[in-house]
Wavefront OBJ file of the C-alpha trace (Angstrom):
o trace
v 24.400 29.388 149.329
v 24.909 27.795 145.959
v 28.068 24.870 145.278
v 29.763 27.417 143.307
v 29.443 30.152 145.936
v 30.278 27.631 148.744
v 33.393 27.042 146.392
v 34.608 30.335 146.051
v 34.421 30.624 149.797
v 36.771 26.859 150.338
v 40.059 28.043 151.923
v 41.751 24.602 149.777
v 40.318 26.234 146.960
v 41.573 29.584 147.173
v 44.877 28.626 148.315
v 45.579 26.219 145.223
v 43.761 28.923 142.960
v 45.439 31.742 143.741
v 48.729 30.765 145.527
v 50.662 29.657 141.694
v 49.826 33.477 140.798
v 50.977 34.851 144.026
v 54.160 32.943 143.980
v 54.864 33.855 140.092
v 54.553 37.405 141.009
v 56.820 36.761 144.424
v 59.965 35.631 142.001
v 59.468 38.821 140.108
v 59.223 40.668 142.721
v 62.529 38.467 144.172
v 63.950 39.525 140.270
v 63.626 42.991 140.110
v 65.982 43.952 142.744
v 69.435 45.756 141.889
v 71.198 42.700 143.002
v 69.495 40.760 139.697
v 70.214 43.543 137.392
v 72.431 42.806 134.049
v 75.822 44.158 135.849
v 75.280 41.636 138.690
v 73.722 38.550 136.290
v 76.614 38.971 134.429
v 79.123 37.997 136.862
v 78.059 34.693 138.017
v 76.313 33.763 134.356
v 79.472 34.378 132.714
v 81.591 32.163 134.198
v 78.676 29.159 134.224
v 78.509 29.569 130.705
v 82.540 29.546 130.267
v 82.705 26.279 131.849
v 80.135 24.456 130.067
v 81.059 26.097 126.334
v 84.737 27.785 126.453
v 85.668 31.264 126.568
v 83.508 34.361 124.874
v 84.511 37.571 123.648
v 83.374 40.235 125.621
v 81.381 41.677 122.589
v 79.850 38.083 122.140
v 78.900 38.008 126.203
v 77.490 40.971 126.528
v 75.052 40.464 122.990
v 74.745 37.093 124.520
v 73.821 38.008 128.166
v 71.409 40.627 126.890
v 69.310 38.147 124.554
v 69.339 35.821 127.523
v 67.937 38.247 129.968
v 65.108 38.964 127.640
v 64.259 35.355 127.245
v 64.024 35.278 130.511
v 61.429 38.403 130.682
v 59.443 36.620 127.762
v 59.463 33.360 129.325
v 59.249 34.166 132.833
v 55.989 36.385 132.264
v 54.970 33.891 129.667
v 54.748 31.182 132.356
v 53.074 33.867 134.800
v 50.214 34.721 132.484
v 49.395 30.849 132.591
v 49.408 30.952 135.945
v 47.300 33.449 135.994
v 45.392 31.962 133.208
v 44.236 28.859 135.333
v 43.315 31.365 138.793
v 40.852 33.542 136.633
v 39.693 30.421 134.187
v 38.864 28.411 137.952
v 37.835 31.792 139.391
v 35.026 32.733 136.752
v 33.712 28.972 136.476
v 32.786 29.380 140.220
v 31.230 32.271 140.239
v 29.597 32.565 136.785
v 28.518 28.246 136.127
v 26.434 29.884 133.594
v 28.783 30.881 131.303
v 29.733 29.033 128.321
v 32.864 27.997 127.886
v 34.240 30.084 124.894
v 32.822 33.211 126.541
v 34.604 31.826 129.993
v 38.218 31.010 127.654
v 38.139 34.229 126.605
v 37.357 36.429 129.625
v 39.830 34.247 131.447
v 42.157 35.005 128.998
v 42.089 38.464 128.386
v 41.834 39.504 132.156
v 45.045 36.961 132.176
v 47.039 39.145 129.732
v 45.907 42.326 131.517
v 46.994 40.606 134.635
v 50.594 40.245 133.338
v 50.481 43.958 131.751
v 50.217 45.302 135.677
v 52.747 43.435 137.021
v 55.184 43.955 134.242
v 54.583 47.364 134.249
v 54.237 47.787 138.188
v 57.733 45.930 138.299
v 59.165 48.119 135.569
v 57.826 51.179 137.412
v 59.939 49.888 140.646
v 62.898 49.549 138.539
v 62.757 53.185 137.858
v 64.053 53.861 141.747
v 66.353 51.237 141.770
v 70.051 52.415 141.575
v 71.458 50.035 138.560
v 68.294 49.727 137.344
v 65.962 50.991 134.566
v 62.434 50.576 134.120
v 61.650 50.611 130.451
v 58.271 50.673 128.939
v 59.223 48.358 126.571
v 60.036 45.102 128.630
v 56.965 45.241 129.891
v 55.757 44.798 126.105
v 57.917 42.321 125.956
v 56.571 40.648 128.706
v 53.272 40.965 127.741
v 54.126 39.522 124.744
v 55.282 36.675 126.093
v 52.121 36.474 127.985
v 50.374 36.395 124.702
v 52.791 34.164 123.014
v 52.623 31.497 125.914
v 48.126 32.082 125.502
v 48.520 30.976 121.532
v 51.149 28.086 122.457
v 48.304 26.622 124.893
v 45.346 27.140 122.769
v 47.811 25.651 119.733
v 48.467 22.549 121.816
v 44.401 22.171 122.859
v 43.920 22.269 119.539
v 45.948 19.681 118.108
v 44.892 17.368 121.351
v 41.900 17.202 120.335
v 42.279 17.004 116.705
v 44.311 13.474 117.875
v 40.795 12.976 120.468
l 1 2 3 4 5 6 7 8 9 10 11 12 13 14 15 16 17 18 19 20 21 22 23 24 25 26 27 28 29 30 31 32 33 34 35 36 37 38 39 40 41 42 43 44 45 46 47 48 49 50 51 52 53 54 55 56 57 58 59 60 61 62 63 64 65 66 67 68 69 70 71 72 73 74 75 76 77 78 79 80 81 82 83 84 85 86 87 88 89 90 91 92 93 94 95 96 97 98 99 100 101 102 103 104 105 106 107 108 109 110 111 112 113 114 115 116 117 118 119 120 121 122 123 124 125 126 127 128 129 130 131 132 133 134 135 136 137 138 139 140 141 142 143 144 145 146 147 148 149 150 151 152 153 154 155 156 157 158 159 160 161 162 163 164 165
């Protein structure tokens, strides 16, 4: 059995490979509940956001609340697709040593971003039965574009590391 095989195989390995991931898609999961939907967030958010900046218009909350929420889809999927980023970038360097490393960036990458595109739209889909709820097609663009946003932010910041290198 080769080192990378023997690797892939490491219970130490898998478990700080793939655990990040697992967890990510555990607080979704933990998210998209009817007890985290807007009518609920709003009720404990509200008065967090009173005390720290003064009282809001209702119109001005509820614009506010909903721009918040879908920061939080961008950024929480965002910060997944890393995560899953780093599993399938450590995943494909064991099994595949051959592979150069733009060829391995990129696969790890796009099956990253696909990655994210299931769960968003496997949580949106379990919205859809959730009273208080609705899946929409669209956050899980959103998410995904946050997924894609957060890939361009990394490769930005490699970039100008090394520039500095």
């Amino acid at each position: 059995m080769t080192r990378a095989r023997s690797t892939l195989h490491s219970l130490g390995w898998f478990i700080s490979t793939w655990l990040p991931p697992a967890l990510g898609v555990f607080v979704i999961c933990g998210e998209s509940t009817e007890a985290m939907g807007a009518a609920h967030t709003s009720h404990f958010l509200r008065p967090i956001f009173e005390h720290f900046f003064g009282p809001i218009s209702d119109a001005a909350w509820s614009l506010f609340h909903h721009i918040l929420r879908k920061s939080g889809h961008f950024c929480g999927y965002g910060t997944l697709s890393l995560l899953w980023l780093r599993a399938w970038h450590r995943t494909l360097h064991a099994s595949l040593p051959s592979l150069d490393n733009t060829n391995l960036d990129f696969r790890a990458g796009a099956i990253a971003i696909v990655s994210t595109f299931v769960v968003a739209c496997s949580d949106e889909y379990h919205q859809t039965f959730l009273p208080g709820r609705q899946g929409l097609f669209s956050d899980a663009l959103l998410d995904t574009a946050g997924a894609v946003t957060f890939h361009l932010l990394l490769l930005l910041a490699l970039q100008l590391r090394r520039r500095k290198a």
